[in-house]
Structures are given as structure tokens and as C-alpha cells.
C-alpha positions as CSV (number, residue, x, y, z in Angstrom):
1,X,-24.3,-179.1,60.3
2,X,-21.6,-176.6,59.9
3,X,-21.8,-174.0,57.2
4,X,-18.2,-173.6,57.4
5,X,-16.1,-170.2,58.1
6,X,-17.2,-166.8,57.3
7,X,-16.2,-163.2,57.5
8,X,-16.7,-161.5,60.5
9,X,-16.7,-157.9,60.7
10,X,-13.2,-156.8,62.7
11,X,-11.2,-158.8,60.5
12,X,-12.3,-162.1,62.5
13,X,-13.7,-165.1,61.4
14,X,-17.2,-167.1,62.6
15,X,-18.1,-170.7,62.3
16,X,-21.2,-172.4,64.3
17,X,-20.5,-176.1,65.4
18,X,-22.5,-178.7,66.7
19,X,-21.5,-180.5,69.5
20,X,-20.6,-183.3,67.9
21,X,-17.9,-181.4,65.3
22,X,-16.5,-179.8,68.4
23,X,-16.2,-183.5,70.0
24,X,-14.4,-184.3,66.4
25,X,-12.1,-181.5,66.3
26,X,-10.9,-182.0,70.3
27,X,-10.3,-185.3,69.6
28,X,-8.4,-184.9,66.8
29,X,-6.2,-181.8,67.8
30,X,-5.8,-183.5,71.0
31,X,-4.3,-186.4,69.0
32,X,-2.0,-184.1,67.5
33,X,-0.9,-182.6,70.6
34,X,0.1,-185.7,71.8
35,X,2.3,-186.6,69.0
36,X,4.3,-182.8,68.8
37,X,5.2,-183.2,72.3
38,X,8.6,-182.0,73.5
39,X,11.4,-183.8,71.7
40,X,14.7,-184.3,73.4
41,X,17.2,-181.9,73.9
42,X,20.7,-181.8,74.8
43,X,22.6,-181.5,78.2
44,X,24.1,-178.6,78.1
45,X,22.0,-176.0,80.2
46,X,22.0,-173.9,77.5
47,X,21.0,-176.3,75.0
48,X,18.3,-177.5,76.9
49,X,17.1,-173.3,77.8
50,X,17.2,-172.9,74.1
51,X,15.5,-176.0,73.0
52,X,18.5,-176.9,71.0
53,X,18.6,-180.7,70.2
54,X,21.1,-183.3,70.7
55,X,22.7,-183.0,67.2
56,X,21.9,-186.6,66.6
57,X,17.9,-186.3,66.1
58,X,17.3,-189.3,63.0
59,X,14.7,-188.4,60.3
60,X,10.7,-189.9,61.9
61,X,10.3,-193.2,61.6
62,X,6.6,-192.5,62.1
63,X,5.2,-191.4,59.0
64,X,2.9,-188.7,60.7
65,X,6.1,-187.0,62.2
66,X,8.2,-187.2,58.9
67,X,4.6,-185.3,57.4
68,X,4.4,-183.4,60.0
69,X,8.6,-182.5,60.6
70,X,9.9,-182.8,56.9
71,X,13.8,-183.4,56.5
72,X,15.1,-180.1,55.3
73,X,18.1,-181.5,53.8
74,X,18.7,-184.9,51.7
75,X,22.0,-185.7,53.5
76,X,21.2,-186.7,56.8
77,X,24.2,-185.5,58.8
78,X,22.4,-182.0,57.4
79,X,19.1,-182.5,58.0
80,X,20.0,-183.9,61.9
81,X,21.4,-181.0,62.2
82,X,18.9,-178.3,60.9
83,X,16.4,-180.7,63.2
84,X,18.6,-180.2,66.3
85,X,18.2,-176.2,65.7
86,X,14.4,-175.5,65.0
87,X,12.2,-179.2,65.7
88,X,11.7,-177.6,69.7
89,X,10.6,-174.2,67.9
90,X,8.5,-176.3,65.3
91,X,6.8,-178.0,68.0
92,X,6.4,-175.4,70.3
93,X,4.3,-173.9,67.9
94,X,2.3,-176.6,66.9
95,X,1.7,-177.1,70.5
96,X,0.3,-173.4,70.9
97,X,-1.8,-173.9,68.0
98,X,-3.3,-177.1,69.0
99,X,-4.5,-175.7,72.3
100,X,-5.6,-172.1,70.6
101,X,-8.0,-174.2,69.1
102,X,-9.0,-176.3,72.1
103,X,-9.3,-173.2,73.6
104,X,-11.9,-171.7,71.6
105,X,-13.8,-174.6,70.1
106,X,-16.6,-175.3,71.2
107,X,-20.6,-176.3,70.8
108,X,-22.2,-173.0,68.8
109,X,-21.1,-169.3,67.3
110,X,-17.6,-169.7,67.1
111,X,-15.9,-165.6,66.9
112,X,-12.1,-165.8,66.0
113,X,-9.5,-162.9,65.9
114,X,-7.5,-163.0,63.0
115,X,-4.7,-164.8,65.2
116,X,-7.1,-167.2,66.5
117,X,-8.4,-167.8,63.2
118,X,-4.4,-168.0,62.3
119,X,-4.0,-170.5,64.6
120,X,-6.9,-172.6,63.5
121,X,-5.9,-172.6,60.1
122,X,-2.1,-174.2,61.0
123,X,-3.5,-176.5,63.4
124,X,-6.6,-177.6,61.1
125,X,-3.6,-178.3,58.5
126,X,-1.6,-180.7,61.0
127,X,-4.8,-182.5,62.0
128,X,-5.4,-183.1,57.6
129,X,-1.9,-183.8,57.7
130,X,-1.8,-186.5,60.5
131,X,-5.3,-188.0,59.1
132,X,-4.2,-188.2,55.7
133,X,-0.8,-189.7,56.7
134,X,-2.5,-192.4,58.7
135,X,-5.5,-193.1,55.9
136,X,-2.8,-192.9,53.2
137,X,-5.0,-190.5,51.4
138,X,-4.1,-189.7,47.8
139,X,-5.4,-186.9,45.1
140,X,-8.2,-189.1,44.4
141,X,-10.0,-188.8,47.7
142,X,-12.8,-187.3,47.0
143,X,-13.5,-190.1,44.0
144,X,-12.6,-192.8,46.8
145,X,-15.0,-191.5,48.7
146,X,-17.5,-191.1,46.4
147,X,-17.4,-195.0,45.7
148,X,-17.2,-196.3,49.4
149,X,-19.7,-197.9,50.6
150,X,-20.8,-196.3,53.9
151,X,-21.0,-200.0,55.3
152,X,-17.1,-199.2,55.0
153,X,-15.1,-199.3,57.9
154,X,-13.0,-196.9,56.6
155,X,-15.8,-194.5,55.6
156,X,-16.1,-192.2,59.0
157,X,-12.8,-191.3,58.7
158,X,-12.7,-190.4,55.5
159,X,-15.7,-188.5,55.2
160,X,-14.2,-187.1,58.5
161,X,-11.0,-185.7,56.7
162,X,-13.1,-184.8,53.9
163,X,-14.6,-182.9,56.5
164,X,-11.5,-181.0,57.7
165,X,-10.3,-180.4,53.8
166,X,-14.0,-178.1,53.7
167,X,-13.3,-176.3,57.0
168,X,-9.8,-175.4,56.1
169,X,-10.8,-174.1,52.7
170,X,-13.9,-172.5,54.0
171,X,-11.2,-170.7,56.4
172,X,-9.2,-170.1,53.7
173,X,-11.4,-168.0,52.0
174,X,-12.7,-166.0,54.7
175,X,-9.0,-164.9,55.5
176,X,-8.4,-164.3,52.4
């Protein structure tokens, strides 16, 4: 079972995973990756070099998205257009995050650079995010879980997001 993140001497971080946690994670960040792919962008050749939208991106209907692309604005001519400006940057990042970490996880000693580690930590907090979204977790979680039966066929998941709250904090801490 994983002991979490520690401090590694460098500045790095170091976890050990089972093979199982590392089948977890990959499954997960994978899901993720799939859901920040590239949005649309504009026609103009510049627009679409730049990443710039079409000026006419609606707030997510999926609820996942609107966690995981909040509207910056409450008027939505506004928040379309801060979308059309930085959601291509927003993803592209995710999207380098995501596979930082399916880069480097794996069954084991785990060694992150600080970046790495970096990384982890954003893309650990849009896996939570899309999890938590979907499960419609609330402050109470861990008391929810605490009372669910594990004949519940919600229970792997989330004692599988409880999970992911301990690795983020664990990496947390050891950046800190």
C-alpha cells in the first residue's frame, strides 16, 4: 500500500506504488486527458496558430468541464470571451500535466523533480476534481464513507477519491 509522498533529497519528491495504484492513477489521468482535449478554435490562421477560440465558446454543460474550466465572468458575453482567449492554454496545460504523470508513473520507487512533482500535484487535482464532480462529493465525504457499506456500489470509488485527497495532501506536504 502506498505510504504516500515524501521528501527526497534534491528538492524532489518519492512515492512507491503498487501496481495496482499505478493501474488506478493511468486510468484515471487517462480519463482526464480525454475530456481536456483540444477545444475548437477559430478560422482565421492566426486564431487557430494561437489557439484563440471562436468568440462564441458557451459555459460546459458537462459538469466536470464547468469544474474543471470555471466561467471567469458572470455575464456570459464576458466569460465567452475570456474562454475564447485562454481555454486552448488551459487545456494545453492540463494536457502536459496528464501525460507528465503517465509518463512517470509507474509500479515501484517513484523519484520526481520538483516540476515533475509540480505536475503531479495539478494533474492529481483535476483527477479529484473530475471524480468528485461525477460522485457529487460534498464536505462530508469522509463521514459518507465512513457509513457505506462496502457491499456499496458506490464504495470503490469513493474510497478511491479518498484515495487521491491522501496522495495530494501527502504531496502537499512534501513540497511544502
Amino acid at each position: 500500500m502506498n505510504s504516500g509522498f515524501s521528501t527526497r533529497d534534491g528538492g524532489g519528491v518519492i512515492a512507491e506504488f503498487e501496481a495496482a495504484e499505478v493501474s488506478v492513477l493511468r486510468s484515471l489521468v487517462s480519463l482526464v486527458l480525454g475530456l481536456v482535449a483540444p477545444g475548437e478554435t477559430g478560422d482565421d490562421p492566426l486564431e487557430r496558430a494561437l489557439g484563440i477560440g471562436t468568440g462564441t465558446e458557451p459555459a460546459p454543460s458537462d459538469p466536470v468541464l464547468a469544474r474543471l474550466f470555471p466561467s471567469a465572468y458572470q455575464d456570459e458575453q464576458e466569460a465567452a470571451e475570456f474562454r475564447r482567449y485562454t481555454e486552448a492554454t488551459l487545456r494545453d496545460g492540463k494536457r502536459a500535466d496528464a501525460q507528465a504523470m503517465l509518463d512517470s508513473a509507474r509500479p515501484g520507487r517513484v523519484e520526481l523533480t520538483p516540476e515533475q512533482a509540480q505536475a503531479w500535484l495539478r494533474s492529481l487535482n483535476d483527477v479529484r476534481l473530475t471524480l468528485g464532480t461525477r460522485l457529487e462529493v460534498t464536505e462530508e465525504v469522509h463521514d459518507e464513507i465512513a457509513m457505506m457499506s462496502e457491499d456499496d456500489p458506490r464504495y470503490p470509488a469513493y474510497v478511491t477519491y479518498d484515495w487521491l485527497t491522501y496522495l495530494q495532501d501527502t504531496l502537499v506536504r512534501a513540497l511544502w
